[in-house]
N, CA, C and O atoms as CSV, one atom per row, in Angstrom:
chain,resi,resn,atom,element,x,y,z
A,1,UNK,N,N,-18.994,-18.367,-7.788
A,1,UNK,CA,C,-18.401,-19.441,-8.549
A,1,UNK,C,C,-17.216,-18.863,-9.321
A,1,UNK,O,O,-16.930,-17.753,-9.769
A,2,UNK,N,N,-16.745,-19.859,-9.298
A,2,UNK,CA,C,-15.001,-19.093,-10.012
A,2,UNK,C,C,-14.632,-20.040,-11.072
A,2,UNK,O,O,-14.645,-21.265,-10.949
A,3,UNK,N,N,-14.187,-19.154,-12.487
A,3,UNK,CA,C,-13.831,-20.240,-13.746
A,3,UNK,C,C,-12.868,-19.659,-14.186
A,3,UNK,O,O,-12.675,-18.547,-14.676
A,4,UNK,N,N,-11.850,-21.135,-13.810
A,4,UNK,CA,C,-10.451,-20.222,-14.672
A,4,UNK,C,C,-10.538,-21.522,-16.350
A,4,UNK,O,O,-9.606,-21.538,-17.154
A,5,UNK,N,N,-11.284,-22.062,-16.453
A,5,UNK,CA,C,-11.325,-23.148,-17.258
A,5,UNK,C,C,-12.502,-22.645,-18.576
A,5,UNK,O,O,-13.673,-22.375,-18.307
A,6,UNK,N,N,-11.908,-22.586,-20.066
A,6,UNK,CA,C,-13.415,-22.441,-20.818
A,6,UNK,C,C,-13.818,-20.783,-20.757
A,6,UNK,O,O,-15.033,-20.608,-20.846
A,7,UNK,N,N,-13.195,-19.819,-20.652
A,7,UNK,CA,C,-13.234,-18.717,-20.153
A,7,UNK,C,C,-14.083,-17.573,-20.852
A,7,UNK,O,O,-14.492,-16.475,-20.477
A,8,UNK,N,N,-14.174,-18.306,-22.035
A,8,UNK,CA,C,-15.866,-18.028,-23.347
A,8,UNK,C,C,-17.013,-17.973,-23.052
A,8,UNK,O,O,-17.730,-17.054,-23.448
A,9,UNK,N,N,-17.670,-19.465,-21.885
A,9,UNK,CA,C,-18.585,-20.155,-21.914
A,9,UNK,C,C,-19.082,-19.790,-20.137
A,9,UNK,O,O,-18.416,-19.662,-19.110
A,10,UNK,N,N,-20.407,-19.724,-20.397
A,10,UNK,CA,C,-20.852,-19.978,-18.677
A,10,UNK,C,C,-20.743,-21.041,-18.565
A,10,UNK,O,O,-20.884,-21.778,-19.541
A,11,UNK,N,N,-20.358,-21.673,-16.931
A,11,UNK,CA,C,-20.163,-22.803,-16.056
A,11,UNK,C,C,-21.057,-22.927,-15.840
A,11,UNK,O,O,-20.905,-23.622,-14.836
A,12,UNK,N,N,-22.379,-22.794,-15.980
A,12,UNK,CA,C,-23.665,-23.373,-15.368
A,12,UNK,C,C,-24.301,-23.776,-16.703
A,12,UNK,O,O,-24.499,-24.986,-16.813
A,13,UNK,N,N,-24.720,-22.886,-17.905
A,13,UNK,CA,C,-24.837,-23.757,-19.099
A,13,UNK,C,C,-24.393,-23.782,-20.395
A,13,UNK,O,O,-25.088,-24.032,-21.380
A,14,UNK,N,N,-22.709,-23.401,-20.373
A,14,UNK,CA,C,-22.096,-23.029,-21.220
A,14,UNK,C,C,-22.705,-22.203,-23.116
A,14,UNK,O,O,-22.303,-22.442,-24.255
A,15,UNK,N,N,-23.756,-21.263,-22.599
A,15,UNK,CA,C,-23.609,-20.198,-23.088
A,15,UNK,C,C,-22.211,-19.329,-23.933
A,15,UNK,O,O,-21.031,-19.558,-23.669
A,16,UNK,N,N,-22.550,-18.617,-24.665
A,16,UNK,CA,C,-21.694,-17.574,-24.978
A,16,UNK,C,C,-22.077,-16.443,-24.893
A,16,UNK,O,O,-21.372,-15.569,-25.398
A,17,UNK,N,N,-23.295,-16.084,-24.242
A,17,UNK,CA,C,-23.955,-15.033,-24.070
A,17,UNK,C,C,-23.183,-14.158,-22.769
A,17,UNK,O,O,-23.948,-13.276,-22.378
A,18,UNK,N,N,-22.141,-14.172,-22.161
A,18,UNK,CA,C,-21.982,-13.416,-21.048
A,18,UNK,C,C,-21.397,-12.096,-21.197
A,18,UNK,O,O,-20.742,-11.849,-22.210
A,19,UNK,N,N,-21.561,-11.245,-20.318
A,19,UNK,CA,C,-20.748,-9.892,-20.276
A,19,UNK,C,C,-20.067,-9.809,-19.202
A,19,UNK,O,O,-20.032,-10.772,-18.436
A,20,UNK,N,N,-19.311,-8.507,-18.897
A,20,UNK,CA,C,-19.064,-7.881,-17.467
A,20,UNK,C,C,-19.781,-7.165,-16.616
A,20,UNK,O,O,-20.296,-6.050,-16.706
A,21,UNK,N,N,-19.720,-8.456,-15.253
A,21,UNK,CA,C,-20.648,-7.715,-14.176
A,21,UNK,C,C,-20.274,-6.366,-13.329
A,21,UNK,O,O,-19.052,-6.213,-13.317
A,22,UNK,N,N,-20.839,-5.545,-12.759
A,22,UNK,CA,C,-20.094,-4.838,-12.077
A,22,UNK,C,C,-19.438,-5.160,-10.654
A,22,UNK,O,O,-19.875,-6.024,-9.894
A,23,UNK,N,N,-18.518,-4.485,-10.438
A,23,UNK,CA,C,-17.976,-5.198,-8.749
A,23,UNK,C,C,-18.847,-4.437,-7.836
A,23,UNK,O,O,-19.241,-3.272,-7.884
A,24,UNK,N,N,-19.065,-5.473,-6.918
A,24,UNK,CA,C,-19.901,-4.912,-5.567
A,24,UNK,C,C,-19.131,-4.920,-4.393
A,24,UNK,O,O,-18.890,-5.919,-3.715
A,25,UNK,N,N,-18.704,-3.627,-4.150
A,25,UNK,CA,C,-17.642,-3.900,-2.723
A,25,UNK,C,C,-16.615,-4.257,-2.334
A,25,UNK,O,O,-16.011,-5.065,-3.039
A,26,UNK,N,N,-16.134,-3.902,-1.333
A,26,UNK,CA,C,-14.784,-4.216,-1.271
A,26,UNK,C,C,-13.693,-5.750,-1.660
A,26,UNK,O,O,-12.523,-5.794,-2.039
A,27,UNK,N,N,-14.486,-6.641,-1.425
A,27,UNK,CA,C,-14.567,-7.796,-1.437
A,27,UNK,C,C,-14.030,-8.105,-3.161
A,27,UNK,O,O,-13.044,-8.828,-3.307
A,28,UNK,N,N,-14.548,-7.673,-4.089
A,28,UNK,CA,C,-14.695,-7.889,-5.263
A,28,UNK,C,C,-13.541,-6.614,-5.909
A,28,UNK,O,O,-12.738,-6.736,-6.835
A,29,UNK,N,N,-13.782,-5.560,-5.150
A,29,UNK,CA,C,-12.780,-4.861,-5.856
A,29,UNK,C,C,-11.125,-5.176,-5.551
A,29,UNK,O,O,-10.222,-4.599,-6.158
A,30,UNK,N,N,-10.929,-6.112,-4.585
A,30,UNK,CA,C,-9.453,-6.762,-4.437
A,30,UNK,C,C,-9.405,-8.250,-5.336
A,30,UNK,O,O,-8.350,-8.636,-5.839
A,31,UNK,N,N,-10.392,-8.840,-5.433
A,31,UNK,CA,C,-10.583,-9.464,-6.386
A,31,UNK,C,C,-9.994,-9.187,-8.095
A,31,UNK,O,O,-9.377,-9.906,-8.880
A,32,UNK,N,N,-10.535,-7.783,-8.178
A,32,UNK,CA,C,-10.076,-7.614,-9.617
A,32,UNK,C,C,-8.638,-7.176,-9.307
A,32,UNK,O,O,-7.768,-7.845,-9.864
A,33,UNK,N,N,-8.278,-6.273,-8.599
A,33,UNK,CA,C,-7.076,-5.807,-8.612
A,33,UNK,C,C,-5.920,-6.107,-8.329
A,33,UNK,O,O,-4.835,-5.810,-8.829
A,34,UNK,N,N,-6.379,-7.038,-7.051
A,34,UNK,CA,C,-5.052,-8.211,-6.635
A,34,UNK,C,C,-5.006,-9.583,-7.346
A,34,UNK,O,O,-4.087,-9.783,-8.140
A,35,UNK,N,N,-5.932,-10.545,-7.120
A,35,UNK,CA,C,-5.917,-11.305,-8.007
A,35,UNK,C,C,-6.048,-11.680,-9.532
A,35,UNK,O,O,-5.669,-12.689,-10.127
A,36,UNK,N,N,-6.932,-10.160,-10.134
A,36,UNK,CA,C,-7.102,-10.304,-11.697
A,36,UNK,C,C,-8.025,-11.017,-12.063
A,36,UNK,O,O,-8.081,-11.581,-13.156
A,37,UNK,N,N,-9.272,-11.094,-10.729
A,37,UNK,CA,C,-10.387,-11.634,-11.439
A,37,UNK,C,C,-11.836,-10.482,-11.546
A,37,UNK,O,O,-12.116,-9.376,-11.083
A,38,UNK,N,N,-12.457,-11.442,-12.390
A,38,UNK,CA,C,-13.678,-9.861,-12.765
A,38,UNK,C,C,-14.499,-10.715,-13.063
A,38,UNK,O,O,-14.377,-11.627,-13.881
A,39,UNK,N,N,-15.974,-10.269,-11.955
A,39,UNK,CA,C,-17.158,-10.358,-12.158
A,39,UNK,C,C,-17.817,-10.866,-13.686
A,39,UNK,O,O,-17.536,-9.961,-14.472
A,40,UNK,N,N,-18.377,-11.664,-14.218
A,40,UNK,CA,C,-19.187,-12.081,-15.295
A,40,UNK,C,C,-20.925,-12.549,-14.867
A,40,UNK,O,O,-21.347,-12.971,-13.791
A,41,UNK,N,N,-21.690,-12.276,-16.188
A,41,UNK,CA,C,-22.613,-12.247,-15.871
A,41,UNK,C,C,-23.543,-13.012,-17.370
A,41,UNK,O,O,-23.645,-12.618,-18.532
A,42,UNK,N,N,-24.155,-14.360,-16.582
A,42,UNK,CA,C,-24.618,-14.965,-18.207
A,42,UNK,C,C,-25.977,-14.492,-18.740
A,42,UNK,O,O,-27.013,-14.316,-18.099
A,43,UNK,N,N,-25.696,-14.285,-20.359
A,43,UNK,CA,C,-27.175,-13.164,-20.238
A,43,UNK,C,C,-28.548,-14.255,-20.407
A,43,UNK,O,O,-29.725,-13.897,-20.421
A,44,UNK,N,N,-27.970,-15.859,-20.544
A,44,UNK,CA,C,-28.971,-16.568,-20.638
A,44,UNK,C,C,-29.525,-17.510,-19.407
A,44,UNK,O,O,-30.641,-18.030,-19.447
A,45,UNK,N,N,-28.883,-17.621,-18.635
A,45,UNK,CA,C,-29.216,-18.479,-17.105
A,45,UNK,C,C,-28.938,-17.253,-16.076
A,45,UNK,O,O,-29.419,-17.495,-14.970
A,46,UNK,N,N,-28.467,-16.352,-16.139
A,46,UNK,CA,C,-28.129,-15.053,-15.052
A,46,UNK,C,C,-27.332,-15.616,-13.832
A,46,UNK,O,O,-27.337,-15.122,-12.704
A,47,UNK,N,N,-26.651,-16.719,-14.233
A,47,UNK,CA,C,-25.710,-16.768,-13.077
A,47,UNK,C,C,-24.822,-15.831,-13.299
A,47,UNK,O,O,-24.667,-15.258,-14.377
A,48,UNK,N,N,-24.092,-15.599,-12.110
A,48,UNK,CA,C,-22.519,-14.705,-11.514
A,48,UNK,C,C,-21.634,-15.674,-11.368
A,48,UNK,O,O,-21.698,-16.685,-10.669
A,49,UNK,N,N,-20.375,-15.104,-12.440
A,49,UNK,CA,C,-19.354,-15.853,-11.736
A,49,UNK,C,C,-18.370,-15.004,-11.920
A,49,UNK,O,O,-18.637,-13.861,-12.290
A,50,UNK,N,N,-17.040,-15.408,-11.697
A,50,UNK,CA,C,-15.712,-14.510,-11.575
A,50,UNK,C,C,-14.817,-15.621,-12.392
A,50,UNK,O,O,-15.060,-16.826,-12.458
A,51,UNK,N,N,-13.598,-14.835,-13.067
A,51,UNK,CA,C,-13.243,-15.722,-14.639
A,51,UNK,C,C,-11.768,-14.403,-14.373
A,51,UNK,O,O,-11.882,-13.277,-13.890
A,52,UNK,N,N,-10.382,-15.143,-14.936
A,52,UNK,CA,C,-9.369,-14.663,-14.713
A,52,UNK,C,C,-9.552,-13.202,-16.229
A,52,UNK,O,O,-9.869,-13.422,-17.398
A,53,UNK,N,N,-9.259,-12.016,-15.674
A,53,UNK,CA,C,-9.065,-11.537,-16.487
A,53,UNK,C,C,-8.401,-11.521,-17.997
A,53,UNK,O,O,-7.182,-11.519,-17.825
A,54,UNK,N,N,-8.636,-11.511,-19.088
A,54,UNK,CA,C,-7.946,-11.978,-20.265
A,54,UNK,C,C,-6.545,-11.449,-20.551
A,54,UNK,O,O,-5.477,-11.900,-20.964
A,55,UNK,N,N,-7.056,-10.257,-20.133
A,55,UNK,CA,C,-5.713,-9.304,-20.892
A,55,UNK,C,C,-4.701,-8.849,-19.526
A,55,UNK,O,O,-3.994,-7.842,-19.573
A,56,UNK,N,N,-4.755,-9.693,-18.410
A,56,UNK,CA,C,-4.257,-9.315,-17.559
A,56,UNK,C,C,-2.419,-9.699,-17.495
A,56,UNK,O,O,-1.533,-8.983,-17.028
A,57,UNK,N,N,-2.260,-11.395,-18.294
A,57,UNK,CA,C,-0.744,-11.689,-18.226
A,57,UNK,C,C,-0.605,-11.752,-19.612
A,57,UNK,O,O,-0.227,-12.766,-20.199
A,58,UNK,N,N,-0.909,-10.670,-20.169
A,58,UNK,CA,C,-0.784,-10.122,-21.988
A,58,UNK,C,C,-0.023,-9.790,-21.768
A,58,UNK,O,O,-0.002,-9.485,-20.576
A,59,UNK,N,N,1.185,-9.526,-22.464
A,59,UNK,CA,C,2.163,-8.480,-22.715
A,59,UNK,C,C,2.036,-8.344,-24.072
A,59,UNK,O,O,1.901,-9.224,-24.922
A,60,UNK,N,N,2.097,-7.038,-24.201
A,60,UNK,CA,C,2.086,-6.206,-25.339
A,60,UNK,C,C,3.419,-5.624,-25.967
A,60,UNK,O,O,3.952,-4.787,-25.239
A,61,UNK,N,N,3.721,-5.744,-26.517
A,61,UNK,CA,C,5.345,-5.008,-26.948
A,61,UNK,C,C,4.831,-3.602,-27.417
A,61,UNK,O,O,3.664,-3.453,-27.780
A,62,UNK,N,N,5.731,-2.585,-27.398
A,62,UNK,CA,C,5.686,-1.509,-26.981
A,62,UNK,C,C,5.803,-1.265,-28.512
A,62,UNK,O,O,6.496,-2.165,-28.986
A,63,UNK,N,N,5.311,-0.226,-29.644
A,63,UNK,CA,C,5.517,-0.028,-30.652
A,63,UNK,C,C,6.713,1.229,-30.652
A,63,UNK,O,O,6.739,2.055,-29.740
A,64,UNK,N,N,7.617,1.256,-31.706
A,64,UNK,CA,C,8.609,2.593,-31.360
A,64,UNK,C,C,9.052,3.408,-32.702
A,64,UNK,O,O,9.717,3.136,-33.701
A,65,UNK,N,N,8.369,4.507,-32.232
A,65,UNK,CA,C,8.741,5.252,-33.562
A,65,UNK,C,C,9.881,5.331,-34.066
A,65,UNK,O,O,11.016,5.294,-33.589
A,66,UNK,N,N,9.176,5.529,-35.822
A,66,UNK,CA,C,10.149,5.392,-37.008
A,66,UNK,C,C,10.939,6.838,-36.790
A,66,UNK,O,O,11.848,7.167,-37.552
């Protein structure tokens, strides 16, 4: 299941209990790396889903010494 919507909450029972799942395989590891999505895991219904990485279209400005 894939949630780019609500990106806090599980899609099955909107929880706030979730973490990061680990990737299983090839499949999942182009997942994170090409597309920028990553495995989640709800710690209260134990569904899996995949959710756009947060910090992936962050830009950060560069700090520059005084």
């Amino acid at each position: 299941m894939f949630s780019l919507t609500k990106p806090r909450n599980c899609p099955g029972c909107e929880s706030t209990q979730i973490h990061r799942s680990r990737r299983k395989g090839l499949g999942e590891f182009l997942l994170h790396n090409v597309f920028f999505l990553t495995p989640y895991r709800c710690k209260d219904c134990d569904i899996r889903y995949f959710r756009l990485r947060i910090g992936a279209f962050v830009h950060k400005p560069h700090e520059h010494p005084a």
